[in-house]
C-alpha positions in Angstrom: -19.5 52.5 128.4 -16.5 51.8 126.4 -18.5 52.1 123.3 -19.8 55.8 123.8 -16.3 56.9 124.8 -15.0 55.5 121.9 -16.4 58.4 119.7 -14.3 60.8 121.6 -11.5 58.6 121.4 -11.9 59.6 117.2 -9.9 62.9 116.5 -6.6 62.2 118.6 -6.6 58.3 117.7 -6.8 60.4 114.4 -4.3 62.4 114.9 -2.1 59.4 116.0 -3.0 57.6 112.5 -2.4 60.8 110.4 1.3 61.3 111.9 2.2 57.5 111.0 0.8 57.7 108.0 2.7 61.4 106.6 5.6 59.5 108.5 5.2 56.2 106.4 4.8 58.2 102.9 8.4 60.6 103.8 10.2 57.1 104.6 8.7 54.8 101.4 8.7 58.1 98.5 10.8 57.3 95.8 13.9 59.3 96.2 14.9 59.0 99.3 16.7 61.1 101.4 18.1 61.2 105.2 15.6 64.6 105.4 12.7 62.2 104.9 13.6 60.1 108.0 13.7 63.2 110.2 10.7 64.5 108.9 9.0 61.3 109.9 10.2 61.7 113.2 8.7 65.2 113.7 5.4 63.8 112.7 5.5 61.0 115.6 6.7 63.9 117.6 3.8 65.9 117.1 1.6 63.4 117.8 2.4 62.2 121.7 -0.4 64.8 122.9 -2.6 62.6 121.7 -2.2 59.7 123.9 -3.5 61.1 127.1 -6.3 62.0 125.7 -6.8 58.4 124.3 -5.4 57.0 127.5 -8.1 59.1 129.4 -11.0 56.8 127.7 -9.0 53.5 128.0 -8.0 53.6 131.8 -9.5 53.6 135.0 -7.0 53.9 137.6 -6.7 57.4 138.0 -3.1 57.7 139.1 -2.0 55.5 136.2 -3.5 58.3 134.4 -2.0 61.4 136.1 1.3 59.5 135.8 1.0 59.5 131.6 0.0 62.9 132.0 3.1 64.1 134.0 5.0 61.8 131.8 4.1 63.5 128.3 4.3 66.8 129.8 8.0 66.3 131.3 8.9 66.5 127.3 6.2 68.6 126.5 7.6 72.0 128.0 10.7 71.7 125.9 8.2 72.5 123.0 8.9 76.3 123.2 12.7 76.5 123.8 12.6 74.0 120.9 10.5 75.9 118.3 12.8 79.2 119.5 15.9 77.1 118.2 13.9 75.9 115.1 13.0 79.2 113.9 16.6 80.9 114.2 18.1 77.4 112.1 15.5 78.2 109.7 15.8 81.6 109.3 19.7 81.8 109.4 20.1 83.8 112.6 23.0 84.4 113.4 22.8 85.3 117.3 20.1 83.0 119.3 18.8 85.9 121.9 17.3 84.0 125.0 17.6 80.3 123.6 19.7 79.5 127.3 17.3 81.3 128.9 14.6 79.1 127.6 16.2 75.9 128.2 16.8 76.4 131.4 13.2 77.5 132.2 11.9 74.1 130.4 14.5 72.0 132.9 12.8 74.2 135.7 9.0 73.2 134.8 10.5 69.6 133.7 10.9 68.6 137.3 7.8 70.8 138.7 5.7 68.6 135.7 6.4 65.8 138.4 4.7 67.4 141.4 1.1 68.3 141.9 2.2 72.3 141.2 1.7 71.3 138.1 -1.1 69.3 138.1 -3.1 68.3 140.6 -6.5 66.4 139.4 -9.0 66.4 136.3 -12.1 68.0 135.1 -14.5 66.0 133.8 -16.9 66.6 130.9 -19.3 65.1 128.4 -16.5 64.3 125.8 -13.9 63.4 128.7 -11.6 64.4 131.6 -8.3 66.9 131.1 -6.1 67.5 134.0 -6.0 70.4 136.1 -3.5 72.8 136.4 -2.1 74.7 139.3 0.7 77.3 139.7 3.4 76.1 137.8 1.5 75.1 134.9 0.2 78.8 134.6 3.9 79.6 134.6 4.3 77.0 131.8 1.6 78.7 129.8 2.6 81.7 130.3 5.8 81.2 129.0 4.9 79.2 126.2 2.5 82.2 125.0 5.5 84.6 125.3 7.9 82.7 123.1 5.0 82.1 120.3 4.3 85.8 119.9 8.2 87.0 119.7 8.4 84.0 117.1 5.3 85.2 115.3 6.6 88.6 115.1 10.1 87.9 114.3 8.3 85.9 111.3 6.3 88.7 110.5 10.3 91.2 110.6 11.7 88.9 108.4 8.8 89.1 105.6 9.1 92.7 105.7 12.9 92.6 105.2 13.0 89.8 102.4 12.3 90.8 98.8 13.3 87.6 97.4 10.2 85.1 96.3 11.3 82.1 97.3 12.3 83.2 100.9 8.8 85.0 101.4 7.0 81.9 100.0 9.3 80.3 102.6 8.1 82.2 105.7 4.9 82.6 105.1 4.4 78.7 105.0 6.4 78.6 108.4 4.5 81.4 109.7 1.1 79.6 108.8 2.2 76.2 109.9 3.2 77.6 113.2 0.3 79.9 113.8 -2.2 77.0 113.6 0.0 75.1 116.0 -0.1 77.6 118.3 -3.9 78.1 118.4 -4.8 74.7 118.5 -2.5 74.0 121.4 -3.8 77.1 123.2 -7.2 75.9 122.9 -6.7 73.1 125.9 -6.1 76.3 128.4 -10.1 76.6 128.7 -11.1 73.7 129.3 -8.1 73.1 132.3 -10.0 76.3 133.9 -13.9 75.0 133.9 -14.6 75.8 130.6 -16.7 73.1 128.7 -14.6 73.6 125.6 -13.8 70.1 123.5 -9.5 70.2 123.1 -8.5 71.1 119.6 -4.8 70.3 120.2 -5.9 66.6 119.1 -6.3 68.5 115.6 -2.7 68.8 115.7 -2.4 66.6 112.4 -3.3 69.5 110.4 -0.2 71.5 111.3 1.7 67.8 110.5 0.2 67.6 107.3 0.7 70.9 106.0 4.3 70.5 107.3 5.3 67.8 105.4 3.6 69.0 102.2 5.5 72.0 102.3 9.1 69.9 102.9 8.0 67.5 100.2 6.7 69.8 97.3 8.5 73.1 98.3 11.9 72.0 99.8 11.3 75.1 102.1 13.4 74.1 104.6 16.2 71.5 105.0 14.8 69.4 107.5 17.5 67.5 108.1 19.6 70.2 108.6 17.1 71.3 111.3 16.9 67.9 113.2 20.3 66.8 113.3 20.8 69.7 115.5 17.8 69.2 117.3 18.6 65.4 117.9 21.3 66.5 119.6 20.0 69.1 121.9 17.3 66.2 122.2 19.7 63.9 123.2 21.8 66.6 125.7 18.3 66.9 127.4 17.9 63.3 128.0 20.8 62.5 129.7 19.9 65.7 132.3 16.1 64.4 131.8 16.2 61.3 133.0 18.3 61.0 136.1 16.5 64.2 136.9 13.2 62.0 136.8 14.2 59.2 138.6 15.4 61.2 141.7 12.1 62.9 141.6 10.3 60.2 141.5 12.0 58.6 144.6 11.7 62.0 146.5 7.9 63.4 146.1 6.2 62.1 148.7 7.9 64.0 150.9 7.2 67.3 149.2 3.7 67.4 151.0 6.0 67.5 154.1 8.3 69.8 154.1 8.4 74.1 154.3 8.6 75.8 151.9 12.0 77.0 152.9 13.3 73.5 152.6 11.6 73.1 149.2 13.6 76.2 148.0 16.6 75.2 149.1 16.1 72.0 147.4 15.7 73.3 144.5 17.9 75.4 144.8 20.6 72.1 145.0 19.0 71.0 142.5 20.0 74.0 139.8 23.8 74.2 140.7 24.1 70.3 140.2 22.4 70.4 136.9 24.0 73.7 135.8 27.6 72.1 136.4 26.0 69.2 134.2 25.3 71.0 131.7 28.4 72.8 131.3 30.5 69.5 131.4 27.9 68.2 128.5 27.4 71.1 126.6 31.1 71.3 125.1 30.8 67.9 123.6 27.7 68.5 121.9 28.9 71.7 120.0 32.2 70.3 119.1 30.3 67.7 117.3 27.7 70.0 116.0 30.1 72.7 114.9 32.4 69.9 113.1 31.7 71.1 109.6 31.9 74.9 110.7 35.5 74.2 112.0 36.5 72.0 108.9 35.2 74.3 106.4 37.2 77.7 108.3 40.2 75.4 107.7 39.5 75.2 104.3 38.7 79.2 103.8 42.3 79.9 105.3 44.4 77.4 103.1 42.4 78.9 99.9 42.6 82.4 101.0 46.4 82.0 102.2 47.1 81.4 98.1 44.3 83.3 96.1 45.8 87.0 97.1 49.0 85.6 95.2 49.5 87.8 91.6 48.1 85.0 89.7 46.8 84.9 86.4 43.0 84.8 85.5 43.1 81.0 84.9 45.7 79.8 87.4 43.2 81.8 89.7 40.3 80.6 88.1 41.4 77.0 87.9 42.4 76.8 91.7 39.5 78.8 92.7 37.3 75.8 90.9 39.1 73.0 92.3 38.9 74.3 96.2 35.7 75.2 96.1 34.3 71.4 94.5 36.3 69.9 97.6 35.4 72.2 100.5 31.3 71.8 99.5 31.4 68.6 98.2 30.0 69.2 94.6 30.6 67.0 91.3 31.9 69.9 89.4 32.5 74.2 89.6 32.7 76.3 86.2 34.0 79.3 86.8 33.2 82.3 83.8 35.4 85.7 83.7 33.5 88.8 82.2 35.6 89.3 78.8 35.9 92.9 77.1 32.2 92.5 75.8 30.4 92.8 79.3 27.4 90.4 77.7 30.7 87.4 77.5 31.9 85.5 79.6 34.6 83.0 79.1 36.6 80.2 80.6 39.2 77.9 79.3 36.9 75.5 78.1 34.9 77.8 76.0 32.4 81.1 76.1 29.2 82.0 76.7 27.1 85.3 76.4 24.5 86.4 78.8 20.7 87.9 77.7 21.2 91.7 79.3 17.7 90.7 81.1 19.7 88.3 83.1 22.6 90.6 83.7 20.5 93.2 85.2 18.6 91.0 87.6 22.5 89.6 88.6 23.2 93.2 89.1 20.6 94.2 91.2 19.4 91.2 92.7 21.4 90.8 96.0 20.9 87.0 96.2 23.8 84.9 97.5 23.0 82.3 94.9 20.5 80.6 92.6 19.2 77.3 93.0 17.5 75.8 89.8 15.3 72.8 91.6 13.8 75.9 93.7 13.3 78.3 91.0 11.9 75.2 88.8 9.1 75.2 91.6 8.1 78.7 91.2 8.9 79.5 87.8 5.0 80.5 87.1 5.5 83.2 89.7 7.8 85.1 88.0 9.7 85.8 85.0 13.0 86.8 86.9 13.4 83.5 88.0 12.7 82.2 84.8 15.1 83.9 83.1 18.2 82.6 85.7 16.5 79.5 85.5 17.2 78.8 81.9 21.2 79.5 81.9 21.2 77.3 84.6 19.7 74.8 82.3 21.9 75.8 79.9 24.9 75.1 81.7 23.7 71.9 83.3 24.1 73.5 86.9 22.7 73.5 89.9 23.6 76.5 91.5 25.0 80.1 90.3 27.1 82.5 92.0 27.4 85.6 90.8 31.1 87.8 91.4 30.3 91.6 91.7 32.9 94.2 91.5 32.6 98.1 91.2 29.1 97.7 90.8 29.7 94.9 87.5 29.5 91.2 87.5 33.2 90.3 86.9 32.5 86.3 87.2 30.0 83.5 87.0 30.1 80.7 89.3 28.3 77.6 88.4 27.9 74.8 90.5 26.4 71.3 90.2 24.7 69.6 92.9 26.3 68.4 96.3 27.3 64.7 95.7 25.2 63.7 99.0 22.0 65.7 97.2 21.7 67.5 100.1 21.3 71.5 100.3 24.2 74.0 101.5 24.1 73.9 105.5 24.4 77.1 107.2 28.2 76.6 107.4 29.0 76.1 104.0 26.8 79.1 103.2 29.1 81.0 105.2 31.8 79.8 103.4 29.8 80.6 100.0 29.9 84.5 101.2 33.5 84.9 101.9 33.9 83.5 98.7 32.0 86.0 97.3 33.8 88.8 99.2 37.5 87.7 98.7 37.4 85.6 95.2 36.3 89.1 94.0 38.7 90.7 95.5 41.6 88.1 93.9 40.2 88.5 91.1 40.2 92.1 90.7 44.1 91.9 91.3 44.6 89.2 89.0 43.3 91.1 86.2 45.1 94.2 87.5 48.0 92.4 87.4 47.9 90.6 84.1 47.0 94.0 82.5 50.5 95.1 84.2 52.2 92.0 82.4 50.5 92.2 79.2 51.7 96.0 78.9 55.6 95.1 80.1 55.7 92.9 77.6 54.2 94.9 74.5 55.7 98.1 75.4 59.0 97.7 73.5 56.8 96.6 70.7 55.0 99.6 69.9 57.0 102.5 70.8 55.1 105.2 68.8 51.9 104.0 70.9 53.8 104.1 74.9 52.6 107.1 75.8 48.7 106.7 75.1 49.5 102.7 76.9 50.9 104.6 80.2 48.3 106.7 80.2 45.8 104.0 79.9 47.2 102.1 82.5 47.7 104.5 84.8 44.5 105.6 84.7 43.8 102.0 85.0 46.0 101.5 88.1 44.7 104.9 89.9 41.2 103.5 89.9 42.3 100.0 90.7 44.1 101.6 93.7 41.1 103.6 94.6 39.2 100.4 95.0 42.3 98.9 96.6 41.6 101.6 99.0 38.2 101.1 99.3 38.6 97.7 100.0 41.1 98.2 102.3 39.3 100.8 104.6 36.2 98.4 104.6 38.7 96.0 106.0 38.9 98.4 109.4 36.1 98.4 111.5 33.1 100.7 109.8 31.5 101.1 113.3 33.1 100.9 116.7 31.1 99.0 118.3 28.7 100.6 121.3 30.6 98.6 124.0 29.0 98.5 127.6 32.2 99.7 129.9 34.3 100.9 126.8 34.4 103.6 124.4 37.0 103.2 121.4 38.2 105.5 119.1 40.9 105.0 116.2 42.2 107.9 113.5 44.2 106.6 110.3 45.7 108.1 107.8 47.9 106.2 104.7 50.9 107.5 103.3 49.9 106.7 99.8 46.6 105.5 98.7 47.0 102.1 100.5 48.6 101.6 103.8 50.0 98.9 105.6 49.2 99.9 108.9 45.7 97.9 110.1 43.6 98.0 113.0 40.8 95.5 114.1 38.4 95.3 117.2 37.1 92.2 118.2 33.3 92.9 119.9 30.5 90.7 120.0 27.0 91.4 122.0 26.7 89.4 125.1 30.6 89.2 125.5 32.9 89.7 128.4 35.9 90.2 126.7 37.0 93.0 123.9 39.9 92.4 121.5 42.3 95.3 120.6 44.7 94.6 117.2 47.5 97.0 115.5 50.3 96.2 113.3 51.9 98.3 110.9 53.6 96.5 108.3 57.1 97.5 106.5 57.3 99.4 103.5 54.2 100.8 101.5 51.6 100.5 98.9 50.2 97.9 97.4 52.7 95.0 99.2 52.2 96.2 102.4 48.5 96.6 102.1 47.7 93.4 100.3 49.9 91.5 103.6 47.8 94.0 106.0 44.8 92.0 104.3 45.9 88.7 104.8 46.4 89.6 108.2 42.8 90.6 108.5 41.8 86.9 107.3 44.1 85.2 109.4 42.4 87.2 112.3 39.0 85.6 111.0 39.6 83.2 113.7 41.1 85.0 116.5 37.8 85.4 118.3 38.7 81.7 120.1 42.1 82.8 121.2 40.6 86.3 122.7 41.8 85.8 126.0 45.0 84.3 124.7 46.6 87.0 122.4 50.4 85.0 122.4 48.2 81.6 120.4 46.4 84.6 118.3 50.2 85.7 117.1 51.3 81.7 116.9 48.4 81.1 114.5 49.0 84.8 112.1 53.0 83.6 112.2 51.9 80.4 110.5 49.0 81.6 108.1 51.4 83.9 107.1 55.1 81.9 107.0 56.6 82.4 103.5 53.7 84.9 102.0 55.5 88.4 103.2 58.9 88.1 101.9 61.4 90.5 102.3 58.8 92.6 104.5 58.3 92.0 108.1 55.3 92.6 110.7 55.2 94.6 114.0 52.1 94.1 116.4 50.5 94.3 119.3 47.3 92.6 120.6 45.2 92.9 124.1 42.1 91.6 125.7 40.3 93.2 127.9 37.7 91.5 130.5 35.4 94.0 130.7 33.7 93.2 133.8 37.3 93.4 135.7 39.1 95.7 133.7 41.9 93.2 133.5 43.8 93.7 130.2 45.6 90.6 128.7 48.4 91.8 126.4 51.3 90.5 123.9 53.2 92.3 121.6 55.4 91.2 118.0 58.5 93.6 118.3 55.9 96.7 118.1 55.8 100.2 120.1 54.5 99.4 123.9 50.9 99.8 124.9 50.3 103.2 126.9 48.2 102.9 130.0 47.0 106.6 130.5 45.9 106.9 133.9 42.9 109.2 135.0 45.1 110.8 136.9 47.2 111.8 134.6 50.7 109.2 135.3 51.4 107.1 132.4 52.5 102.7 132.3 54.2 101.7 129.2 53.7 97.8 128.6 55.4 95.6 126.2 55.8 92.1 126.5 58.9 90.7 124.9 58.2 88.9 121.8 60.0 89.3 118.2 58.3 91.1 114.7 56.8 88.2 112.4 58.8 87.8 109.5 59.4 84.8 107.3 61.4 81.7 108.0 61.8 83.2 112.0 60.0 82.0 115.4 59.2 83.7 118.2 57.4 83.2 121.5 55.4 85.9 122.8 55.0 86.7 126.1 51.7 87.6 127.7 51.4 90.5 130.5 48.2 91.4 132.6 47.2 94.7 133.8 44.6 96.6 135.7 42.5 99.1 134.3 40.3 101.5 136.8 37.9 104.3 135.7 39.0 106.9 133.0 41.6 105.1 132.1 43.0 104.6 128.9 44.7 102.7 126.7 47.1 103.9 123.7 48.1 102.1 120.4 50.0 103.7 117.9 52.5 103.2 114.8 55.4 104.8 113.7 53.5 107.6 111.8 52.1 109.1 114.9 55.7 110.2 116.4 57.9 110.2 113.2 55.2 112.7 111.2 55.9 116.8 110.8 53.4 119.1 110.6 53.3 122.1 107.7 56.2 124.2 110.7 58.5 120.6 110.6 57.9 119.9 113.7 58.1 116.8 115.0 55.5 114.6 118.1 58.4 112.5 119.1 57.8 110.5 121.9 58.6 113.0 124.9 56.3 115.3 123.1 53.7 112.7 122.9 54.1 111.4 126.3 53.4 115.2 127.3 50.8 116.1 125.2 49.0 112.9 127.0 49.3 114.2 130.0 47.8 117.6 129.6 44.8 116.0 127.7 44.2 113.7 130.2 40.7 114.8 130.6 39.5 113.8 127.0 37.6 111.2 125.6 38.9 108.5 123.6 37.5 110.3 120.5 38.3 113.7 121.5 41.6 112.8 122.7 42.4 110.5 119.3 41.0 114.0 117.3 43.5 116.3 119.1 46.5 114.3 118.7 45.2 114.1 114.8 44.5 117.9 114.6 47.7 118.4 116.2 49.6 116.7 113.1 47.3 117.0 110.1 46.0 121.2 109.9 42.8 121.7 107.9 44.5 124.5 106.2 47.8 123.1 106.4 49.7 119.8 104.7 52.0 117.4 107.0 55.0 116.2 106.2 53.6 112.5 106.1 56.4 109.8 105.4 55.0 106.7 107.2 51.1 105.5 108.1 49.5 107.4 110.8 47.6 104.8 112.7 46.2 105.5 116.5 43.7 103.4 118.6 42.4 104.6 122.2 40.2 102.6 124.5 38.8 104.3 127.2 37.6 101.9 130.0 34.1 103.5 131.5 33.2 100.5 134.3 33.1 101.4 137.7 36.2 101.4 139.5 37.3 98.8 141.6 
């Protein structure tokens, strides 16, 4: 009776209600937003489990029925592959370990959800009927149980590694949300297997409702954020989705007759079409997607291309303000300079001074910003937070970005919020921390060289006082070249990378306390190809080190031109037309696929690249191409070779073959082209340690007139 089967109808008609309605109260609150829109969807998302159960009790033609079942299910095993992408948006993961992997595993059981491997009747209880599933939806299961644990745990990692409040109040509402989903959804694998156990996925409300609360009250997530990226993965997988459905549909009834040779095969077709597909679709999607990355790296080069300038403190301050409104889309930026009181801060409009409660938690506190409407939520949880909270009052601001230098907050950065009211994306974030890395930087030099100015021009005045002034300032200089120096060796790669096929090794030693010379190595896990960069810039000191910077920003981007070193030389030429002056730039770049040992190389005027063979001949290889130096063009040529086992590949500037050691004598080239030979043998690092030992004595002092700079990569991979 319709009437008796209507009670079990209750909880997922329920469910259904309860997702309208939290989708009706995100659409009609008072200040709307675009997030409320998506989060209504999600709520009518969550709720299409629901409907079989409901269409169980309202239809009697059974393969009406299976065919709503197959139907829900055909979206349903996108679920985890989706929730993997959700948690690394939300969590600001950088890499996405396995996300492919489970995309292509939900396409797989997409098109088995059609067949009867997936489900192949009902069982039939007191409270109602739930289909039964065979081998593939064991796989499906299986799967989906897989994913939720390494997302539970990853939750659980990144409680442990946050100290902040607001991020852990953050995760531990995801981590809740998402552990109830899981159970409840699990809880339908019984009763599939004989088990009379009543469904509790048609509580699935529950995890809607506390969802929503959570986005409403908390703001723990940008939602919209989330879903604009999932719309379009959502839409990517419809257009595979659906012709992939249709042609199913036409072709099951013969799967009961053919081998299952034939069947494999079939599918088999069925992946290569779909994988060329995808490759042709996914492009478009992440152009769109990554549109605001791309614009926003476009606006980080033209602001960093001006900001390593000798400026003063407000010119600085003033252009640092106006780029940083326009590139994040903000009302208004404040920008504070710590004064000779380190409790004042001051600006051209006026001066503020900062409780020493507040400058502590700035110092120790290694938060990328401060937020007041988030800290305004949890201000009863702690007084740090209160205590930011009320200069941000204070200065009518949204945001605050504290400028750390030596260990001492040098600026404040005050922003208002976003004229859309939206929150920071994960691309502008990105911007927000190279900001913080090279604004501080700038800044440091602009006050290093307005003191310079400030004593040129008050030295004649007080003659009786230049000697206690140089002194000061030298002492000033010396420790503003120390950091120059620490900055600059940060610049160089910390670690060389632990590179599957390649080992690399680099030695570098400045003639003064900054260098020109630079290095860079261009690794990421899960690529095929590794990027090799030298250059050794003319002259020395601070010049020459502050272009070798530049150079390292303008290779910011150089990852999409890896296998095309000559457009990686075209884009530095341009970033860096009219900035170096009377100096000029030699430099030599190389890709190598490391899965063919095919090494893609072009070269700006610089020594040539030495292919040290394991068995002992040398290759010298230089493509023709001109130094970069201002107002002058150049094409660069690009030249391929062919690396084998044990062999290696040599980089070096002038220092290497023009430095004496503590007897005079010289490593010219004939000498270094010998002294490879008979260390052939060696590992990169041993051999880059020998040819250093052989110049610079422990107990002795070269003769060091020019940067020593040397980079070896060994190729390990089998030989072909």
């Amino acid at each position: 009776m319709l009437s008796e089967r209507l009670i079990y109808i209750l909880l997922p008609a329920l469910s259904l209600l309860a997702a309208y309605f939290l989708a009706a109260i995100s659409i009609t609150r008072k200040n709307f937003k675009e997030e409320n829109l998506h989060l209504a969807l999600i709520c009518i998302w969550w709720s299409l489990l629901s409907w079989p159960f409901i269409w169980h009790n309202l239809e009697t033609d059974i393969n009406i029925i299976i065919n709503v079942e197959r139907a829900v299910h055909s979206l349903y095993v996108f679920v985890p592959a989706i929730s993997l992408n959700f948690f690394y948006v939300v969590t600001e993961s950088q890499e996405k370990p396995f996300l492919r992997l489970c995309f292509a595993i939900s396409f797989i059981l997409m098109i088995l959800a059609q067949t009867d491997y997936y489900f192949y009747g009902f069982r039939y209880y007191q409270w109602g009927m739930i289909a039964k599933g065979d081998w593939a939806f064991d796989i499906f299961a299986f799967y989906g149980a897989v994913v939720s644990l390494y997302i539970l745990r990853m939750f659980v990692v990144k409680l442990r590694e946050t100290t902040n409040p607001l991020k852990r109040i953050k995760f531990k509402y995801l981590f809740i949300s998402y552990f109830i989903s899981v159970l409840i959804t699990m809880s339908n694998i019984p009763a599939m297997n004989g088990y009379d156990f009543y469904p509790l996925s048609n509580l699935m409300f529950i995890t809607a409702g506390i969802m929503t609360y959570g986005v409403l009250r908390y703001k723990i997530i940008d939602i919209s954020r989330v879903m604009e990226y999932f719309s379009f993965w959502f839409i990517l997988s419809s257009l595979m989705v659906l012709p992939n459905i249709f042609i199913f549909l036409k072709i099951r009834e013969i799967f009961n007759y053919i081998s299952a040779l034939e069947l494999f095969i079939l599918f088999v077709i069925w992946f290569i079409v779909n994988y060329f597909y995808y490759n042709k679709a996914q492009p478009i999607v992440n152009k769109i997607i990554n549109k605001r990355t791309i614009e926003l790296k476009e606006k980080a080069k033209e602001l960093f291309k001006n900001i390593f300038s000798l400026k003063g403190i407000d010119e600085l301050t003033t252009e640092l303000s106006f780029k940083i409104s326009e590139a994040l889309m903000i009302q208004k930026c404040k920008i504070y300079t710590a004064s000779d009181d380190e409790l004042r801060f001051q600006k051209d409009l006026g001066t503020i001074e900062i409780d020493k409660k507040i400058l502590q938690i700035l110092k120790t506190n290694q938060e990328l910003y401060f937020q007041k409407s988030a800290m305004e939520i949890h201000k009863k949880d702690s007084d740090e937070l209160n205590s930011i909270l009320s200069l941000l009052k204070q200065e009518e601001s949204e945001y605050l970005i504290p400028l750390e230098n030596r260990g001492e907050i040098i600026a404040l950065i005050f922003l208002s919020e976003k004229k859309d009211m939206r929150q920071f994306s994960q691309p502008e974030i990105n911007f927000i921390k190279n900001i913080k890395v090279y604004a501080s930087v700038a800044l440091a030099n602009s006050v290093l060289y307005q003191n310079i100015y400030s004593i040129k021009n008050n030295l004649e005045k007080l003659v009786e006082e230049r000697t206690s002034l140089i002194e000061k300032q030298k002492e000033e200089i010396e420790t503003d070249l120390r950091l120059a120096r620490k900055i600059q060796m940060s610049l160089l790669p910390k670690n060389v990378p632990s590179i599957k096929k390649i080992k690399i090794a680099y030695r570098y030693e400045p003639v003064s306390a900054v260098g020109g010379d630079f290095i860079d190595v261009h690794y990421r896990d899960g690529m095929n190809e590794v990027g090799l960069f030298i250059c050794d810039v003319s002259g020395h000191g601070v010049t020459s080190a502050m272009i070798a910077s530049m150079i390292k920003i303008s290779l910011s981007s150089w990852g999409k031109f890896i296998k095309n070193p000559s457009s990686s030389f075209r884009e530095m030429r341009e970033m860096l037309k009219g900035k170096i002056g009377s100096n000029f730039i030699s430099a030599f770049m190389c890709s190598i696929d490391i899965t063919t040992g095919i090494v893609t190389s072009a070269c700006a005027g610089h020594h040539p690249m030495i292919i040290l063979r394991k068995d002992g001949d040398l290759e010298y290889v230089k493509p023709m191409g001109k130094i970069i130096i201002d107002y002058v063009d150049s094409e660069y040529e690009e030249l391929k070779s062919k690396l084998n086992y044990g062999d290696k590949i040599i980089l070096y500037t002038d220092g290497v073959i023009e430095t004496a050691n503590a007897e005079g004598v010289i490593l010219d080239e004939e000498k270094f082209k010998k002294f490879l030979i008979d260390n052939v043998n060696l590992s990169a690092y041993a051999l880059s340690s020998r040819i250093h030992d052989e110049i610079f004595n422990n107990d002795k002092k070269a003769i060091i007139e020019d940067d020593f700079t040397l980079l070896i990569a060994e190729y390990t991979g089998e030989s072909l």
